[in-house]
C-alpha positions as CSV (number, residue, x, y, z in Angstrom):
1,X,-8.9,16.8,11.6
2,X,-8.6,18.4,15.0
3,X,-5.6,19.9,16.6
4,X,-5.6,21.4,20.0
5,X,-3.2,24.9,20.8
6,X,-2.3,25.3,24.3
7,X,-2.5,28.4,25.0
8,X,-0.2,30.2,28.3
9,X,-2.0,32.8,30.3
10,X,-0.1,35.8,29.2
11,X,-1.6,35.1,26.0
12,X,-4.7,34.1,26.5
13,X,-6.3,38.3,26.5
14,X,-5.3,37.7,23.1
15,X,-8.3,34.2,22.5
16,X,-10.7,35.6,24.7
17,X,-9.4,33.7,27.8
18,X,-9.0,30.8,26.2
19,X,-6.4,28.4,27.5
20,X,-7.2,25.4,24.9
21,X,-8.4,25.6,21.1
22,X,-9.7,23.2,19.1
23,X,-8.9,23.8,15.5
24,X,-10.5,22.1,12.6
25,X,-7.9,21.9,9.7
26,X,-7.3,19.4,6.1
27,X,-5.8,16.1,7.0
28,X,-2.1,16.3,6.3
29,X,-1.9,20.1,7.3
30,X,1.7,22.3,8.1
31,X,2.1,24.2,10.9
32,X,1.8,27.2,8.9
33,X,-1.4,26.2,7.8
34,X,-2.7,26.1,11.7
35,X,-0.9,29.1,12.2
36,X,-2.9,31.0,9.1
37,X,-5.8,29.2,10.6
38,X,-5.6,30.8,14.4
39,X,-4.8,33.9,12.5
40,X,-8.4,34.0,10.9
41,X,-9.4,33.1,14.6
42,X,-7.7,35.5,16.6
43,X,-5.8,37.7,14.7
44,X,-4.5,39.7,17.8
45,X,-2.7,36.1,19.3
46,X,-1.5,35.7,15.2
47,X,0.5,39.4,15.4
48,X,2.2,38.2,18.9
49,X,3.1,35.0,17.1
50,X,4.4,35.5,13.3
51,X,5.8,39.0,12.4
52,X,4.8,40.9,9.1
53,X,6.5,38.1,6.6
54,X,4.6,35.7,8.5
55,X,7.9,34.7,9.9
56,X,7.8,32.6,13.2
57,X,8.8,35.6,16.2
58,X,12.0,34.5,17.9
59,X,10.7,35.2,21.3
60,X,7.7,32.7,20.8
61,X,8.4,28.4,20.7
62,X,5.9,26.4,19.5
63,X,6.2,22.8,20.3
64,X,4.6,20.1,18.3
65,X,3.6,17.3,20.0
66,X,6.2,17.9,22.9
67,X,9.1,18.8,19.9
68,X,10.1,22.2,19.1
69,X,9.2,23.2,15.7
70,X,12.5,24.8,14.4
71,X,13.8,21.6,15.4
72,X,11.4,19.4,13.2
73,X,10.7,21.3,9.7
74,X,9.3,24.6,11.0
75,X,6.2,26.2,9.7
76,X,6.3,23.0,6.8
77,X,6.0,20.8,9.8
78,X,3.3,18.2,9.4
79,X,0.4,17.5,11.6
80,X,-1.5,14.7,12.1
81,X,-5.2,14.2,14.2
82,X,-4.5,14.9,18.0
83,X,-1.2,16.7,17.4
84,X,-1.2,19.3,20.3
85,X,0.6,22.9,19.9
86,X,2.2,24.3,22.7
87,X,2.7,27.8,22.8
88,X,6.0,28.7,24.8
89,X,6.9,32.6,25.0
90,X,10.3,33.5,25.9
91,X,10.5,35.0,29.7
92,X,13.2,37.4,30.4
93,X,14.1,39.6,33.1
94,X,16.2,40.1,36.0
């Protein structure tokens, strides 16, 4: 099933300019499964997104289908065809 990833332009050096993937993945897929999918794709975006435990980064949201993902059931989140992933990073400053 495809799943498109929105991808914001401070990221995107990281997909080859990419603002919009398409990713092929197994009906029924998690969000951590995508995730482990884009980071066979692009392992540079992966690094910026999951830390060494593969743990979601706390500066990064990902939103599933317009619903952010630690609100839903994280990285075990399920995805169905068409779902859209939003990448959101945190902006700070002053």
């Amino acid at each position: 099933m495809m799943v498109t990833v929105l991808v914001p332009g401070v990221l995107r050096g990281e997909t080859g300019g990419a603002r919009k993937l398409e990713v092929d993945i197994q009906e029924g897929a998690r969000l951590g499964a995508l995730l482990d999918e884009l980071g066979r794709m692009h392992p540079r975006l992966e690094r910026r997104l999951r830390d060494e435990q593969g743990v979601l980064r706390r500066h990064v949201n990902l939103y599933v289908d317009g619903e952010e993902c630690r609100r839903l059931d994280g990285p075990h989140t399920v995805l169905s065809a068409g779902s859209e992933l939003h990448i959101i990073p945190s902006v700070a400053g002053g």
